[in-house]
Structures are given as structure tokens and as C-alpha cells.
N, C-alpha and C positions, 0 to 999 in steps of 0.2 A: 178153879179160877186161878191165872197165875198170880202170881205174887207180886206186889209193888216193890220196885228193886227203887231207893232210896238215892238219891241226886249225891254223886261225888262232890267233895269238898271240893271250892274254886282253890287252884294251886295258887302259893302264893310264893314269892320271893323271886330273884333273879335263876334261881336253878332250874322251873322248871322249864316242861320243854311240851311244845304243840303237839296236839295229837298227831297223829301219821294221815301223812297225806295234803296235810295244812300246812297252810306257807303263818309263819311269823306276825303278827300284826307287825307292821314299822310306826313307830313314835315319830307325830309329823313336829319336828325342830322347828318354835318360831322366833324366831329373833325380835322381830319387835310386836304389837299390838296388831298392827294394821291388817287388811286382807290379803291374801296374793292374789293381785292383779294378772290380765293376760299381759305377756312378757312379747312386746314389740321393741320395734328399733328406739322409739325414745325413754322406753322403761328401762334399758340396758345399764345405763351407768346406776339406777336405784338398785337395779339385782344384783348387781357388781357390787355396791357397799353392802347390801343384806348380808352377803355370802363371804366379805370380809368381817362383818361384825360377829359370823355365826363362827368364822375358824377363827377370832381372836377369845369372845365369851365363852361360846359352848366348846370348843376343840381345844382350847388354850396353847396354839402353838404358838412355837416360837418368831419372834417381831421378823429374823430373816427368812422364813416361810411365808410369813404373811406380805412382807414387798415381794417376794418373790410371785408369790400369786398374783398379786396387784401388777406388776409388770407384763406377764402374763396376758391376762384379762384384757388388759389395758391393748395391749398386740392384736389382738385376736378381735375387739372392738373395733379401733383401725381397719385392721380385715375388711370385715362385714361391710364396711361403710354403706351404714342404713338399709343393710337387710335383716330380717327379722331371725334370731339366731332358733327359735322353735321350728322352722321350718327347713332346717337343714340336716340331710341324711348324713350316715356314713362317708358315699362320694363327696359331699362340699367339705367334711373335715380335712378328707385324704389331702383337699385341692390345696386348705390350707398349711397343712404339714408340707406341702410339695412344695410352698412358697415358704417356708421357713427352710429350708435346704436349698431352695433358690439362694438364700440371701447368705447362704455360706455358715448355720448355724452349727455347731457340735453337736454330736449325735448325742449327747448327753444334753444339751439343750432342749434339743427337738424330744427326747422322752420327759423330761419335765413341763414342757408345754403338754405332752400328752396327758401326763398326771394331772395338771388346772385344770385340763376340759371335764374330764373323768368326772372329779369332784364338784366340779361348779355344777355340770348334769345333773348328778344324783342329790346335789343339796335343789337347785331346782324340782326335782321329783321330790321329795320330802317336804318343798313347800306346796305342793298340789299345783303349780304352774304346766308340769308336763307330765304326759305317764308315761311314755319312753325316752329312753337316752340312747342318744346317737352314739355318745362318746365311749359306752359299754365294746361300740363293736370297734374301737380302736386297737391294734396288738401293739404290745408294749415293744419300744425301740431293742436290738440287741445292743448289751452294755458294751460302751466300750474298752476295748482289753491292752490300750497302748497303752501302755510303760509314762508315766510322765518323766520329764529329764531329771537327773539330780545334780548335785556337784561335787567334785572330787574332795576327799578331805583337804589336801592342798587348797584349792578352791574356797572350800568353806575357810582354813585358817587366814586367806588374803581379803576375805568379806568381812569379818567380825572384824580383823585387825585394823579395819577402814576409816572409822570413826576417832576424832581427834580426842585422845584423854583428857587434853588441858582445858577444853572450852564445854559451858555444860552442856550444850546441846551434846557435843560427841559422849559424853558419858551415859547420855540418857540415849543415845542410839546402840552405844557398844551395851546397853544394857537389852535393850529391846532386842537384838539380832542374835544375845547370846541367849536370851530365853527363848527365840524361838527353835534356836537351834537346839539347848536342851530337851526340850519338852517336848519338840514337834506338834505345838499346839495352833491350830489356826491363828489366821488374822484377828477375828472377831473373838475370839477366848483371849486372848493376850491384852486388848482392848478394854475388854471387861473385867480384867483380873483387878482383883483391889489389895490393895497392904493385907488384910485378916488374911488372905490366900496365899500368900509368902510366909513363910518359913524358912528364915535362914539359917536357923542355931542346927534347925536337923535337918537343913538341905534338901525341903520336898514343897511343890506347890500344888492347889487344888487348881484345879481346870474344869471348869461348866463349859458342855458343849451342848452338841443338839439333842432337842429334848428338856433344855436345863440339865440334864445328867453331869453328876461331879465323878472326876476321876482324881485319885492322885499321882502323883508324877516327882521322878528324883531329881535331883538338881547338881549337876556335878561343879567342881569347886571354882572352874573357871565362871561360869556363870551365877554360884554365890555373891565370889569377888565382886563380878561388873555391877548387881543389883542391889547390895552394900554399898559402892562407890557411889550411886548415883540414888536410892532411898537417903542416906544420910548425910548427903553435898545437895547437889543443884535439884535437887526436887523439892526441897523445901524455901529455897527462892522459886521456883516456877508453881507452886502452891501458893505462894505468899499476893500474886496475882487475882486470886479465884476468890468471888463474894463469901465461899462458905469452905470448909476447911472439904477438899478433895479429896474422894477416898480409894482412886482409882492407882497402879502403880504407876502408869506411863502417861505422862502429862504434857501436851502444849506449852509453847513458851506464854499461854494466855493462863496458864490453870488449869485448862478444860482437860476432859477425856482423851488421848491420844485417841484416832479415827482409825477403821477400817483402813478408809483409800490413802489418809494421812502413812500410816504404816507400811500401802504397797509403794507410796511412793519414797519412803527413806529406804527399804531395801534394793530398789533397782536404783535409787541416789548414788549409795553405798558401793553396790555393783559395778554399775561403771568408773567409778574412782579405785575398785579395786584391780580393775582388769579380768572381771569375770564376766558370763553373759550377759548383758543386762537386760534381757527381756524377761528375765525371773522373775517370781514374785512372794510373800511367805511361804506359798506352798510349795516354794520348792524346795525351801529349808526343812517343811514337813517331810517333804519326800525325803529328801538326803539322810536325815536322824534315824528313820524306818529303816533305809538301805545300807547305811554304815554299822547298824545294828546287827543286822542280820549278817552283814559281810563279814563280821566278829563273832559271831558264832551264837548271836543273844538266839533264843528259841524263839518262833513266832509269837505264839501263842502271850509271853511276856509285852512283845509289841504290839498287840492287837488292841492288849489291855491297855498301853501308855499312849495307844493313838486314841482310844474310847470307839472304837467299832465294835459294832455289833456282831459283825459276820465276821468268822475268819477269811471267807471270800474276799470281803474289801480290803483285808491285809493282804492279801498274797496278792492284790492288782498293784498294790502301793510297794509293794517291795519286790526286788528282780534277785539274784547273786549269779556273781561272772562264776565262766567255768571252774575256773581254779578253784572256787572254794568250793565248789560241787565234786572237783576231783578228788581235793583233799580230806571230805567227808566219807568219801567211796572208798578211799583209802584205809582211812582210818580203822572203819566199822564192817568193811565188810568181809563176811566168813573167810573169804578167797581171796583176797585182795592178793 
């Protein structure tokens, strides 16, 4: 008589792993109480907020992911105009991606719209609304590999030098334009930065970027100077504004938060008073910090770190070096030179 072979323990904790041959149970995400309903054209804009409430609670990304989804969405809704979005293959996505490149968008656009579909599908699938996703069989956009512009250090010394010393507003812009030039920190980190994140005795500020992730960042003496001159003058009259003591460094003449778009539009302000390009924007001060880096001989890998990328990939798109310092490295280093 064979033997009774004894029931293995039910595995427990995040390690273990299915038997072979078995797919994963999937954990169905529910965002609120209710049912999932079938998903027609006037259910659209409710599965539109489900699936923003699910990346803000359960995914906890960050607020410019989540407009930017919301944007997104919002596009793609327009689209459809009151077709039922369950019923549409691979071709109806393609059609729509072919009308987002009709309308002149950047190929780094158009893979970000691919990325919403992707996700909104598969949260759809997760709420039992659909069991295929169309937006699986989209291939991902190729990234694109142009050079953004930068500006010449010349350039950059006739931008920062733009802003009027004697009036506060200029002081709080020569402050703004030198930190971004220091740090090469986005629009939105710069925004966000608050007094506890300055350090000016030892010359270094923290930077939260995407993800929330903090980097530190050094702060060279010209850009001390400007954020001294304008923390310890005019930003405590345009503090003196604000219901509640502000804790942000770059302030409105109301108080408030200095803004993303507020910020794009003082550096192209700036720009055209300097006789630079004006159709620049922070990022292209990002760019330039990166590229004047590396033109000086900083090693990548230091830059990767002060821009807060993850990939060395995305540093070496953000940064170019003319010939001559390719030559002169060839020279330097190599056996035969």
C-alpha cells in the first residue's frame, strides 16, 4: 500500500515563487468599493479618475506624472469621441498615434502617450473591466537621440548678468538663473526647493527630483553670492506678503511658490534682454551645466550623479564634447599618440 505523502506547507511571504508551468495569481487593485462596471463611452471619464486615484494612492507617483497622465487620457478621450474604448484593436491605437504625429507631436511625446495607454489597459485588466489589452501590442517609440541646444559660456555669462541688482525682483531672478545654472536642476526642483535645502556656509543644495529622489548638488561661489543677496534682502519683504511664513526659496512678489511656467517665462524674459536665443527655456541651462562640464574634463559618471539620472544612457544623450576636446584626450592618453 503506498504511503500518504503529507500536504506541503502553503509558502508563505513575498519570496516564494509558483510552481512551474503556472502563471502568478495577479492581486486585482481596487481603488474604491464599488463594482467594475462595463466600460462604454459614458463610463470613460469614471475610469479615467479610478485609474488616476490608483497611480496617485496605490502607485504614489509623483503629481507631474499624474497631470501628465491626466493630459494624456484627456487626448485620447477627445479621440474616441463616443466610441467605446473596449472595443478597439491594435489598428485603432496605431490610427490614433498616426494623429498624434499628424499634429506635429515629438517623438518623445508620442512614446509617452504610448506609456498612458499601456498602463491605463493593464489597470483596466486588473480591474476585471477587460481581459485583453490592445495597448500590450504597441512597440515602444525609438528614443530620440538629438542633442538638445545649449549655450555658450559667453552666452550663459550675458543671461545670468541680465537681471537688475538694485531692484528685488532682479535679485531674486539673478538668484533663480544662477541656481539653475549651478545645479542643472529642473524647473520643477528649483520650485520646490525650500530654505532647509540651501546650504550656504558649505556651498551645497539638496534637489528632489523624479521619484521624490534627493541628490546633493555643489554650489559654486557665484551662485552662493546671488542666493545670500536675495535670502537675506528682498525675499523677506516678498515673504512679508504671504498669510503664513513661506518656506519655499523662490518667491512671487505675492509670497507665493515661484511656478514652474512663472520660471520658464523669466529665463526667456531674461534671454531676450540678454541677446541670447530666446526660445530657451530652464532646460537649456540644464543642458549647458552638463555640457560645460564635461567640456572641462569633469568625468561622466560625476554628472550623471549631479543631474540625478538613473542611466548613464540619459547622460550621455544630455551631454555632446566638440572635437577638440576628443582630440585632446586622444592625445593625452593614448599609448601612440
Amino acid at each position: 500500500m503506498p504511503s500518504r505523502r503529507s500536504k506541503p506547507d502553503k509558502p508563505t511571504g513575498n519570496s516564494a515563487l509558483p510552481p512551474a508551468g503556472k502563471r502568478p495569481r495577479t492581486r486585482k487593485i481596487v481603488v474604491d468599493a464599488g463594482p467594475a462596471a462595463p466600460l462604454g463611452p459614458a463610463s470613460m471619464p469614471q475610469f479615467v479618475q479610478r485609474f488616476l486615484d490608483y497611480v496617485r494612492h496605490e502607485r504614489a507617483l509623483a503629481d507631474n506624472t499624474q497631470a501628465a497622465y491626466r493630459r494624456d487620457l484627456r487626448d485620447f478621450a477627445a479621440w474616441l469621441a463616443g466610441r467605446n474604448p473596449v472595443g478597439l484593436n491594435v489598428r485603432d491605437l496605431g490610427d490614433y498615434f498616426a494623429a498624434l504625429n499628424k499634429r506635429g507631436l515629438a517623438r518623445a511625446s508620442v512614446a509617452r502617450q504610448a506609456a498612458t495607454l499601456r498602463t491605463f489597459y493593464a489597470f483596466l485588466q486588473l480591474e476585471g473591466v477587460i481581459t485583453e489589452s490592445p495597448a500590450e501590442l504597441i512597440a515602444a517609440a525609438r528614443r530620440d537621440d538629438r542633442i538638445p541646444g545649449s549655450l555658450s559660456p559667453e552666452q550663459v555669462d550675458r543671461l545670468l548678468e541680465s537681471p537688475d541688482p538694485l531692484t528685488a525682483g532682479g535679485r531674486r531672478d539673478r538668484a533663480l538663473l544662477e541656481l539653475l545654472y549651478a545645479t542643472g536642476c529642473r524647473a520643477s526642483e528649483v520650485s520646490s526647493m525650500r530654505l532647509t535645502d540651501v546650504h550656504l556656509q558649505e556651498s551645497f543644495c539638496t534637489c528632489r527630483g523624479k521619484g521624490d529622489k534627493e541628490r546633493v548638488v555643489p554650489l559654486g561661489k557665484r551662485a552662493v553670492k546671488a542666493l545670500r543677496q536675495w535670502i537675506d534682502g528682498p525675499r523677506n519683504d516678498f515673504a512679508a506678503h504671504a498669510a503664513a511664513r513661506p518656506a519655499w526659496v523662490l518667491l512671487s512678489s505675492r509670497g507665493n511658490r515661484l511656478s514652474r511656467m512663472r520660471i520658464w517665462e523669466l529665463v526667456r524674459l531674461h534671454a531676450e534682454q540678454a541677446g541670447v536665443p530666446s526660445d530657451i527655456g530652464p532646460h537649456t541651462l540644464r543642458h549647458s551645466f552638463a555640457t560645460h562640464l564635461v567640456a572641462g574634463g569633469v568625468d561622466l559618471r560625476h554628472v550623471q550623479e549631479m543631474l540625478g539620472h538613473a542611466s548613464i544612457a540619459t547622460t550621455q544623450r544630455y551631454t555632446h564634447v566638440d572635437a577638440s576636446r576628443l582630440r585632446s584626450v586622444h592625445e593625452k592618453f593614448h599609448p601612440r599618440r
